[in-house]
Each structure stands twice: as C-alpha cells, then as structure tokens.
C-alpha positions as CSV (number, residue, x, y, z in Angstrom):
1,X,129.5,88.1,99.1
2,X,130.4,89.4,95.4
3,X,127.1,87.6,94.5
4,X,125.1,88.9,96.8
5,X,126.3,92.5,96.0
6,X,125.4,91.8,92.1
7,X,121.6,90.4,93.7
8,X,121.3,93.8,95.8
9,X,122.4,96.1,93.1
10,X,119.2,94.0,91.1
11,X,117.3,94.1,93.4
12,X,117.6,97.6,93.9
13,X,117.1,98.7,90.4
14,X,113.9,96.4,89.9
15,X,112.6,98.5,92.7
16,X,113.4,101.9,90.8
17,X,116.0,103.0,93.3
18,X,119.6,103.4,90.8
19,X,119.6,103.7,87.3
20,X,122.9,103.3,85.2
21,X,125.9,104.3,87.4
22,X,123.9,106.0,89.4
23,X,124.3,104.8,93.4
24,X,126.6,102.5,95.3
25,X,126.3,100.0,97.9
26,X,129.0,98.2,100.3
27,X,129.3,95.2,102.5
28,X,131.7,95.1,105.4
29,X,132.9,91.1,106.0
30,X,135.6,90.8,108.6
31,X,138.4,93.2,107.7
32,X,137.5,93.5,104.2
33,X,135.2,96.4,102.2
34,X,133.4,95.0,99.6
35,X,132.2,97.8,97.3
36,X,130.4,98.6,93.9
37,X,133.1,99.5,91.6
38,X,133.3,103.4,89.9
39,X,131.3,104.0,86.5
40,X,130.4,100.2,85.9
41,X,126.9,100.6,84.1
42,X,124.8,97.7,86.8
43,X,123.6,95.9,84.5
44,X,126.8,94.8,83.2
45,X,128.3,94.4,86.5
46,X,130.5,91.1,87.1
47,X,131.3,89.6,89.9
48,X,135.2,89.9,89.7
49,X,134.0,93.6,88.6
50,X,133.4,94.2,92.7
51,X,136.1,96.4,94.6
52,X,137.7,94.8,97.6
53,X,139.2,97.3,100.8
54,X,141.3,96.9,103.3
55,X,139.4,98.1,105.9
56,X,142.3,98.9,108.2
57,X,144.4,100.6,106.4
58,X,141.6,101.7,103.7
59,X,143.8,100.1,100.4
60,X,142.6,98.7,97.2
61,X,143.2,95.3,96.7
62,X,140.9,93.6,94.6
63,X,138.4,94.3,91.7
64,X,138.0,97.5,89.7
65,X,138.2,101.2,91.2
66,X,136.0,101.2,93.9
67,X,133.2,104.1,94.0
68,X,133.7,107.2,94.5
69,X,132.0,107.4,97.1
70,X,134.3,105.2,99.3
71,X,134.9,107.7,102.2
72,X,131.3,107.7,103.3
73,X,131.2,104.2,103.8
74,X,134.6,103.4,105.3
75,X,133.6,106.3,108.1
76,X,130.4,104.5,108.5
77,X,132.1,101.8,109.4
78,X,134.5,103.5,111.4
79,X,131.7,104.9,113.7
80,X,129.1,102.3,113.8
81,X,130.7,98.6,114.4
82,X,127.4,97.1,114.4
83,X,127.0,98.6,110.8
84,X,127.7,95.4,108.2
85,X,125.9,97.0,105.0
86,X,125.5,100.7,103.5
87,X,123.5,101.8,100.4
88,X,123.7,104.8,98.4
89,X,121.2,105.9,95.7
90,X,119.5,108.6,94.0
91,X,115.7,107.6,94.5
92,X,113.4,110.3,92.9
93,X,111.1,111.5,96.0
94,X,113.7,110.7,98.9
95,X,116.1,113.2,96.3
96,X,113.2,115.8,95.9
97,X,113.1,116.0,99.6
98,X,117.0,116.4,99.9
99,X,117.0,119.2,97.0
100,X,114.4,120.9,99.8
101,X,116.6,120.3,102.0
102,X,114.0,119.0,104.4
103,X,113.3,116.4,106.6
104,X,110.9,113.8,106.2
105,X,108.4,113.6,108.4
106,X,107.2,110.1,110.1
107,X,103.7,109.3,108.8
108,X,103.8,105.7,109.3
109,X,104.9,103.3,111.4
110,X,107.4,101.2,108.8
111,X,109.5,104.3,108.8
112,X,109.2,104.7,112.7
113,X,110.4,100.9,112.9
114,X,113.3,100.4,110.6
115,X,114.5,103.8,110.1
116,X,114.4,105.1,113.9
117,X,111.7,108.1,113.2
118,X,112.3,111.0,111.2
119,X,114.8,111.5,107.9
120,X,117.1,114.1,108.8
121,X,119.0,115.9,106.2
122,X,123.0,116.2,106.4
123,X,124.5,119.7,105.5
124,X,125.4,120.1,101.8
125,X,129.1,118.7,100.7
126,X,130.8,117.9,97.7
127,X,130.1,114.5,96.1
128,X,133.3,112.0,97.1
129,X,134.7,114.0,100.1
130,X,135.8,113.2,103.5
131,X,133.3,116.5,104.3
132,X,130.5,114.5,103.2
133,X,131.3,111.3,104.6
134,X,131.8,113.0,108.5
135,X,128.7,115.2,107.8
136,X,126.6,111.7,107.1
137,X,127.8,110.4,110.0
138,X,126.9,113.5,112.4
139,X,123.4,112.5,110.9
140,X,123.4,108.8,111.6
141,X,124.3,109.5,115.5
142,X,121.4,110.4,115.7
143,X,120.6,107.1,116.1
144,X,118.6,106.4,112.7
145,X,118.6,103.7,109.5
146,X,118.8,106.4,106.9
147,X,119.5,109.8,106.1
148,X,119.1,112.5,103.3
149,X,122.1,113.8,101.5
150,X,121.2,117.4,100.9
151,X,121.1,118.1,96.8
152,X,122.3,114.6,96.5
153,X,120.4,111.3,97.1
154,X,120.1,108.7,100.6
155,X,122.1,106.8,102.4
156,X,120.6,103.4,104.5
157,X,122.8,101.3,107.0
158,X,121.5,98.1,108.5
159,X,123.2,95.5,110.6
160,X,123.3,93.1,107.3
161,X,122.8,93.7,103.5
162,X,119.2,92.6,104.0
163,X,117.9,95.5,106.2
164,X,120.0,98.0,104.6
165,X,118.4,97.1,101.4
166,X,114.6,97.4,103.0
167,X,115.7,100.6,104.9
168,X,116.7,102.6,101.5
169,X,113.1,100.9,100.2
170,X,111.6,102.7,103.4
171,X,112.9,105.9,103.0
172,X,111.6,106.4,99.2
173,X,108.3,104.9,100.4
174,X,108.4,107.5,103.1
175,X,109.2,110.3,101.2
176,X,106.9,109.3,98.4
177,X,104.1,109.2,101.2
178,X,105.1,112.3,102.4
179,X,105.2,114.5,99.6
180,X,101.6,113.4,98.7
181,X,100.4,114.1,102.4
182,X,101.7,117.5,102.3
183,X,99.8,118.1,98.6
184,X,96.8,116.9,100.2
185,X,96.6,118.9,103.5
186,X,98.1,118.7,106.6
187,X,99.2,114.8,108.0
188,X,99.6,113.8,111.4
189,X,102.5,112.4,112.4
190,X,103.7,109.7,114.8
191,X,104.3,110.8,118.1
192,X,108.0,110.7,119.5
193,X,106.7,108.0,122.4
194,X,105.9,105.8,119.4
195,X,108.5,106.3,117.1
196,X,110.7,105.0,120.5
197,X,108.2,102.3,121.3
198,X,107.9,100.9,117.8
199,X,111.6,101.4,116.9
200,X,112.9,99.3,120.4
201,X,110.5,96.6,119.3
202,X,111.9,96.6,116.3
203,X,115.5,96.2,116.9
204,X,114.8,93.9,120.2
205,X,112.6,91.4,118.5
206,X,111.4,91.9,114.7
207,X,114.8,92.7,113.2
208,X,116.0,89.1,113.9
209,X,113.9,87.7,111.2
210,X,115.9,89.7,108.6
C-alpha cells in the first residue's frame, strides 16, 4: 500500500494536480489509515516516510506526522464505509472555482458519471479542523465523488485508490471546461434525468473495471 501511495502522489503530480507539499491523499486498508505524511516535499517521499492511523481510535503509529489534514479524511471514513481512498489537492481551475465560491456546473457526461453531477462547494473553514472535515462531509451526502473546498482546493473519494485518483482528474477537467464555457457564452448543461441515468450506470456496471 505505501507503494502505491508513493505511485498516486506521482501520478498525481505528472498530471499537474500537487506541487511541493501542496495536497494529501489517504488509503483506508482494514483498520488502518495510511496517509501522506506533513511537509514531506513529494518528490522526496519514501516509503517508510508514509503515516500509518489507527483508525479506531484515530492514533499514530507508524511513519512520519501524518498531514494535517487528517480529520477530513478520518470523518470521511467515518461516514462513508464504502469510501477506501480520499485525495486532497490544490488544482488551479477546480481552486479558481472554490475562491468563487461556486459550483461547478455539469457540462459533460465524465463528470455526470464518476462524480455524481454537479461540484458543490462546502462552507469556508480553517485549514486542519474538525469544522472543515464535518463541513466536507455535509457536501459529500450529497451523494457525489468530489467536492470544492471554499478558498482552499478539492477533495475526491472513490471506493479504491484508482477512482479517487480519476475523480480528482475529473473535477479539474470539469472546472477547466467550465470556466472556458462560461468565457465563451452561455453552456448547456446536463439534465438532472441524465446526470442520474449516467451516474447509476456508472456505479452498477462501469466502475467495476477500475
């Protein structure tokens, strides 16, 4: 798993999506946390460098300090069993949208699919807190793969590391798309009886192959 995390947090910054410190990601195996450490630059990053929780009674036991960030994943976890994976980053046009402080729209049917429909945008709380952790998960009960932090950055949840990953790929495409949409005129977005029809598809059948 430590292995993987080091390929994700690669992965992740070959796509353009963390630079330096910037960002954190977690896996959830069993009863254990395993989490990007706190102010490792990534491209130093060892394995025996990866933070290990407890995830019942939330204690460090293995690696460096683990992010700082920790309370929004562990009450990810908490709330969502089926969650295995979360991702945190700063990407630049998903962060544009969440210093707006507004949603972003569903254009295309990728973002229908693996996010659930529109980005919503959780209320503005301090970097690290408990507040922002419970605010995220207000957001997520909504019953979608990714959400804006406002002034901050995304988060993405998937059911393994593998769709959180392409889920926090999709939301920067989105807003990307978006933002250039709404330069050029007026888009037309997907209708809520697609957004549904696509997403069950998604999770009843497509999902599997990741």
């Amino acid at each position: 798993m430590k292995n993987e995390i080091i390929r994700a947090i690669d992965y992740l910054e070959k796509k353009g999506l963390i630079k330096g410190t910037w960002g954190n990601l977690s896996v959830k195996v069993d009863n254990k946390i395993f989490i990007t450490p706190s102010g490792v630059p990534y491209d130093i990053l060892k394995e025996e460098d990866i933070s290990v929780l407890d995830f019942e009674t939330e204690k460090h036991i293995e690696g460096l300090k683990p992010s700082s960030e920790k309370a929004l994943h562990i009450e990810i976890y908490k709330n969502f069993p089926e969650i295995k994976a979360v991702v945190h980053t700063h990407s630049l046009y998903a962060s544009i949208y969440s210093a707006l402080r507004k949603t972003v729209p569903c254009y295309i049917e990728d973002q229908a699919q693996i996010i659930g429909g529109e980005i919503p945008v959780a209320d503005y709380k301090l970097p690290g807190t408990l507040d922002l952790a419970i605010e995220a998960v207000r957001k997520f009960k909504l019953g979608v793969y990714g959400i804006l932090l406002a002034n901050h950055g995304i988060v993405s949840i998937g059911r393994n590391l593998k769709e959180a990953l392409i889920a926090a790929e999709i939301i920067e495409k989105s807003a990307n798309i978006a933002y250039h949409v709404e330069l050029m005129g007026k888009g037309h977005t997907l209708s809520e009886e697609d957004i549904k029809w696509m997403r069950n598809l998604y999770i009843a059948s497509y999902s599997k192959n990741i």
